[in-house]
Steps between C-alpha positions, in 0.01 A plus 500: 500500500503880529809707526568689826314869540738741430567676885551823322132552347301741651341402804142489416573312204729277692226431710277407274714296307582255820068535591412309140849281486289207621286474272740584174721227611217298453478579112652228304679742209760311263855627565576701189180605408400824354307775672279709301266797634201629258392797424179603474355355254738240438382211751294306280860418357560218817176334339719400140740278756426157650415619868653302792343681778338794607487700849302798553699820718256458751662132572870652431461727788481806252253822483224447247554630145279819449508600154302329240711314274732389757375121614659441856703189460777295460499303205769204444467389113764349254612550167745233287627390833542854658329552817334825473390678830212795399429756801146604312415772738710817590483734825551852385619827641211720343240273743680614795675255683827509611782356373527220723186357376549643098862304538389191739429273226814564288713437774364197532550371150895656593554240723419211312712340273425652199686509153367887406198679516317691217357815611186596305238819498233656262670901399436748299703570145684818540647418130344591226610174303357298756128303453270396759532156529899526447768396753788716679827304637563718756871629528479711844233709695453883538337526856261738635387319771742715685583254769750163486242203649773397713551807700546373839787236409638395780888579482485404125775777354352647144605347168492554146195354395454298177154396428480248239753209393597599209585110425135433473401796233635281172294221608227705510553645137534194385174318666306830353652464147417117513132574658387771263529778746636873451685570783623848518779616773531842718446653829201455717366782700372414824274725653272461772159482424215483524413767247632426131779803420411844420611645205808688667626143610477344225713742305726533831544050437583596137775772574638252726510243263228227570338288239197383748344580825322298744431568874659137602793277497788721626478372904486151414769556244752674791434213750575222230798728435616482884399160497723422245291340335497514140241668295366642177162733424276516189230734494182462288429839326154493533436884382727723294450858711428787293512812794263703257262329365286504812404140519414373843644143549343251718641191696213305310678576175839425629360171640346426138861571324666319750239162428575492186867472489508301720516171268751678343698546808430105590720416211735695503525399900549148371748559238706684810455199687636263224817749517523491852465088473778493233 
């Protein structure tokens, strides 16, 4: 059973929300299970779990994924009990659509009954002690998107916004100290894509205090917010950016970083699952 949509949402995303209803109430998702979105890269992860079932977008009423590395589906799976719920597939701003269609499936997730929701992406190291490979717990987002994804509330007044449950981020230490896995913390820079940053951004992200940058993850990350639905982000480092050493980086390589950690990120998802059992 889905929770009710939210009347204040903004109308196009309301909209769309009631249109694929039908066929999300269909889904038969555990109460308490854990969402999980993957970044590029990082969906060969939902193949370490037992899978339950698998729907395509397509079937979920949901725009088809565009990027390479991003499957298109909704994955239920389970780990020591834990039902784990993988959205292998994300919509993003850079590929033009609107927000109504980048946020659709995330609001749909928001209305089930979910225990949390692990926010994931492939970024780029803005710290020098970083590694490709390496993982960021991510502590808050610098935005230059330039525009909230919810503009267009209906009557919603503005509040302070807290992205991450901080409640979550010890299990999450712990799961990568029991997996193996170096798991950094900081600041993600969103910016909007599609090109990688130029030099003069990437020193801008610096100054303002980021440890990674990605081009993803901060709408999703305000509507679970509004949602009130509680969340947490990792980021995979998949580069560490050096502004002058005149490397050109390719999604290719990011994809390749991002496939390899991923068994690394597998376990440490299942060690956070055995917390969130416990």
């Amino acid at each position: 059973m889905m929770k009710p949509t939210p009347a204040w949402l903004p109308p196009a995303l309301y909209s769309s929300l009631e249109r694929i209803r039908p066929a999300w109430e269909k889904l038969e998702v555990p109460k308490g299970a854990v969402a999980v979105i993957l970044g590029s890269g990082l969906g060969e992860a939902a193949g370490d779990f037992p899978v339950i079932w698998e729907k395509g977008f397509k079937e979920l009423g949901l725009h088809s994924a565009g990027v390479a590395g991003h499957k298109g589906s909704l994955i239920l799976a389970e780990s020591g009990g834990v039902p784990l719920l993988f959205l292998s597939g994300r919509l993003h701003r850079y590929e033009g659509h609107p927000d109504d269609i980048v946020l659709l499936p995330h609001a749909a997730l928001s209305l089930l009954t979910l225990k949390a929701v692990l926010v994931t992406n492939a970024a780029g190291g803005l710290n020098s002690a970083f590694h490709a490979g390496d993982f960021m717990l991510i502590r808050d987002i610098i935005s230059s998107q330039w525009r909230d994804p919810l503009r267009g509330e209906s009557g919603k007044a503005p509040i302070p916004l807290q992205l991450y449950e901080e409640a979550l981020w010890d299990g999450l230490r712990l799961a990568a100290e029991a997996g193996g896995v170096t798991l950094h913390e900081g600041i993600l820079h969103a910016g909007l894509g599609p090109a990688f940053e130029t030099p003069a951004e990437v020193r801008m992200a610096r100054k303002m205090g980021c440890s990674a940058a990605s081009m993803s993850t901060y709408p999703e990350s305000v509507l679970y917010s509004r949602m009130e639905m509680p969340a947490v982000g990792i980021s995979c480092i998949t580069n560490v950016i050096d502004e002058d050493a005149g490397e050109e980086l390719t999604h290719e390589e990011v994809l390749e970083t991002g496939l390899a950690a991923a068994g690394r990120f597998g376990k440490m998802l299942a060690a956070w699952a055995r917390n969130l059992a416990e």
